[in-house]
N, C-alpha and C positions, 0 to 999 in steps of 0.2 A: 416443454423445454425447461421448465423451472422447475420440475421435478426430478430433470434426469441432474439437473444441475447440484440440486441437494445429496438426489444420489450419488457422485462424484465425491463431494465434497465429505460426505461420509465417510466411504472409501477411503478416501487420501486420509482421512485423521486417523483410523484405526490401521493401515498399512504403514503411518508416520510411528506409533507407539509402539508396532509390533517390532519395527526396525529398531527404534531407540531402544531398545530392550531387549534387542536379540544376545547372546552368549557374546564378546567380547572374543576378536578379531587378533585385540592386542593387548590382554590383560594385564600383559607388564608394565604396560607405558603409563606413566602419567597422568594424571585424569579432570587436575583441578587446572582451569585453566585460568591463571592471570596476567596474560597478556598475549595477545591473538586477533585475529580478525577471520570474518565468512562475508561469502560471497551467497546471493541463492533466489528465487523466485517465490512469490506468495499465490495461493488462492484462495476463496472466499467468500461469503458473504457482505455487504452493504444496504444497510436499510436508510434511504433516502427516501424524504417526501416527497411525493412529487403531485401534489393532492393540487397544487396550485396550478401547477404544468397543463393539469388534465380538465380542471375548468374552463382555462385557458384557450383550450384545443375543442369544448364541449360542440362551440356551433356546427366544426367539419363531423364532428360524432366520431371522433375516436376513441379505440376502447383503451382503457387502462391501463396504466404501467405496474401498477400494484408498488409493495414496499421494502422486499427485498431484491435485491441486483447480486449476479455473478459477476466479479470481480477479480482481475490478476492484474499482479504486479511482481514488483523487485526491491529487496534488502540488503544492505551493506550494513554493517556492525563491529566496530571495533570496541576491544575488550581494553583497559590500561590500569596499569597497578595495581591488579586484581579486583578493584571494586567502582572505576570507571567507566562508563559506555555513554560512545558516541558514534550517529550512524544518519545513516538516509534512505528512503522510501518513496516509493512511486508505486501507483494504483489508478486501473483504467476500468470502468464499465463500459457496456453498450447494451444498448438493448431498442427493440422497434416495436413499432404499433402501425393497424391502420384504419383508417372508414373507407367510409365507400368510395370515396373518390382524393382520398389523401396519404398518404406515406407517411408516418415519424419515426426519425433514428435519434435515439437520446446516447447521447457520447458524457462520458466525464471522466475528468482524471486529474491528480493531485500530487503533490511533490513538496515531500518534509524533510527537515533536516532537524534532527535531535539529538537528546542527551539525558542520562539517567544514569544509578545509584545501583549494583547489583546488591541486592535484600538478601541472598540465601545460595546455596551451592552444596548442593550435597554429591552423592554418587551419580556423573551424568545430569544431573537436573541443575538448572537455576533458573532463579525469577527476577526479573528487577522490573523497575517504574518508569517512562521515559517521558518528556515533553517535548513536544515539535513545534515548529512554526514554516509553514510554505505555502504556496500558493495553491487555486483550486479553479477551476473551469468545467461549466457545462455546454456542452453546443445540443442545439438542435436542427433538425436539420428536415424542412418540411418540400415534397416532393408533391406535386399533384394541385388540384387546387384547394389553394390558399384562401381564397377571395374571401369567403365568412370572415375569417382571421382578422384581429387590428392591424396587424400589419402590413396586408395587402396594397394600402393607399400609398404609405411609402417603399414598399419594393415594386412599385411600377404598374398598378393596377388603373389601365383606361377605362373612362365610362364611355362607352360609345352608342348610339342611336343606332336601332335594329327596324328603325320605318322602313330605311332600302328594301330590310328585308320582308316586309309585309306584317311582322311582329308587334310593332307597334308599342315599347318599350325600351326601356333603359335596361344594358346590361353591362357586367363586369367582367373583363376581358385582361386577365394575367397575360404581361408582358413577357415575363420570362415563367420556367416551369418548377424554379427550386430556387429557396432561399432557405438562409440559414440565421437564425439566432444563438449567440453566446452570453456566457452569464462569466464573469471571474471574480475572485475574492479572494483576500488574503485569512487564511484560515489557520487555525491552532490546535494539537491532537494532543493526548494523554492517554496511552495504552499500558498494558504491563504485558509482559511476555513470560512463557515459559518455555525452558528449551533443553530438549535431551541432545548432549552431543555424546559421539561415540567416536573414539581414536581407532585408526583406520593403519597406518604406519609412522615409524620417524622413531627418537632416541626417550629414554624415560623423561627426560626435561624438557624435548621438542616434539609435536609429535603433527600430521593431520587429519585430521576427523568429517565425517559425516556429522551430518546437524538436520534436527526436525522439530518441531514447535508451534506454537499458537501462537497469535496474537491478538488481546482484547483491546478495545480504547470507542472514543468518540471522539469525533471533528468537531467543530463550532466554526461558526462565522465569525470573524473578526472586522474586516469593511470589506462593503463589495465596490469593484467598479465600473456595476449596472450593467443592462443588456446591450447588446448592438445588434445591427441586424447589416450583415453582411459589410461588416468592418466601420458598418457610422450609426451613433448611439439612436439609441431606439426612443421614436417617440407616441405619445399617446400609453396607450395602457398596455402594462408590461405584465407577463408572469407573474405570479406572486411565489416569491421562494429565496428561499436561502440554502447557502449550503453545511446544513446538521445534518449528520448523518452519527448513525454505531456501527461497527462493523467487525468481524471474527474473521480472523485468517489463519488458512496452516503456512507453515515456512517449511522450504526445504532448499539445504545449501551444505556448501562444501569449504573449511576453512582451514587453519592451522595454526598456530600458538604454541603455548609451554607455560609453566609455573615459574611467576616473576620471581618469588623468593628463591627458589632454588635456582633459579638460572644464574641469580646472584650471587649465591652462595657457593657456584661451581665455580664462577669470575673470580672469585677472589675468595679460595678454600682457605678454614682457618687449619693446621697443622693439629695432630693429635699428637696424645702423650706421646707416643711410639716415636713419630718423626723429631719431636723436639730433643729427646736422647741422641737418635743418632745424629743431629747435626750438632748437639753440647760438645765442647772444645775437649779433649782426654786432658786429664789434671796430669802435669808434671811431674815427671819422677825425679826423685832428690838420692844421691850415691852418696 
């Protein structure tokens, strides 16, 4: 699964720059965009730890989550006075594991709100820096038995006497068949983007365009507020984890804009030689 996922995501990046770069739809219009917004969806890469998760889980013997995650989400991005950007982002993994007698679905997902400085703009291309701040959340969500698990004793694990049954021992008997653990934290990102747009229709000063792109950055933990287990804080021994992650994503969106100066410059034309003659007053004639 995590192959074909790389292979996808191959795919989508060389199918993104073949686009950005195909022959020009609309070569007349416009190209430098200082002020506009896109709309679009991301996919991607996420390497998250999850070394602690997997310790955690070692007694049921599940296998591994490993360290890279397929990942999609969504982008908004607004462009202002040519060299302003501000926008928003959202990113969801999942991914599952299991032993012999246990189930794991690891969920997580994250939601930024940022702002950055466009660096550079040439033909179709720019790059700028941006910083976020939003929150982040993992659940897990463990099906099957539990009982090795610390968490067992507080999601409802009976000891019950098995002499009735001729066994003659103590065993651990899950009350219910699935519980779920959350993790949230308020977290901080720093990515930079690069992004081919391509004008699609509209006038030389407005126009809108197809949009494809990267995007680099890493998360960081800033505080977390701890696990719980099925909505009441989790006690005794917890995961060990935060949430650092890097992660590479391609964008693909649809948006529309125009050039601030010029849009300006149409608002309010200044008059050439030409017109300033015809509107000069004719000098009087003297008999």
């Amino acid at each position: 699964m995590r192959k074909s996922a790389r292979t996808i995501v191959v795919g989508l990046f060389a199918l993104a720059i073949g686009w950005a770069w195909a022959p020009g739809t609309a070569s007349a219009l416009e190209t430098e965009l200082g002020m506009g917004a896109f709309a679009g969806f991301t996919i991607g890469a996420s390497f998250l730890d999850t070394s602690g998760i997997e310790d955690y889980l070692e007694p049921a013997d599940v296998d591994s989550f490993g360290t890279a995650h397929l990942d999609l989400g969504g982008e908004f991005t607004g462009i202002l006075y040519d060299r302003v950007v501000l926008g928003m982002n959202a990113a969801f993994l999942v991914d599952d594991n299991e032993g012999p007698d246990l189930d794991v679905l690891l969920s997580a997902g994250s939601f930024h709100f940022y702002g950055g400085y466009l660096l550079f703009e040439t033909h179709r291309l720019r790059g700028y820096p941006v910083l976020g701040l939003g929150y982040s959340n993992l659940n897990l969500r463990l099906d099957g038995d539990y009982t090795p698990l610390p968490p067992a004793q507080q999601a409802g694990v009976d000891y019950v006497s098995l002499d009735a049954l001729g066994q003659g021992a103590d065993a651990r008997i899950a009350t219910q068949e699935e519980i779920s653990l959350n993790y949230g934290a308020m977290t901080a990102e720093a990515a930079f983007h690069l992004e081919f747009y391509h004008p699609i229709a509209g006038r030389p000063d407005s126009f809108a365009f197809m949009l494809t792109g990267v995007r680099l950055g890493y998360e960081v933990e800033m505080f977390s507020t701890g696990w719980y287990l099925d909505g009441d804080s989790l006690h005794g021994e917890e995961p060990d984890f935060r949430f650092d992650r890097g992660f590479v994503r391609l964008i693909f969106g649809f948006g529309g804009g125009g050039a601030f100066e010029r849009s300006h410059r149409r608002i309010y034309p200044e008059p050439d030689a030409a017109a300033q003659d015809d509107l000069a007053p004719e000098p009087e004639r003297h008999q």
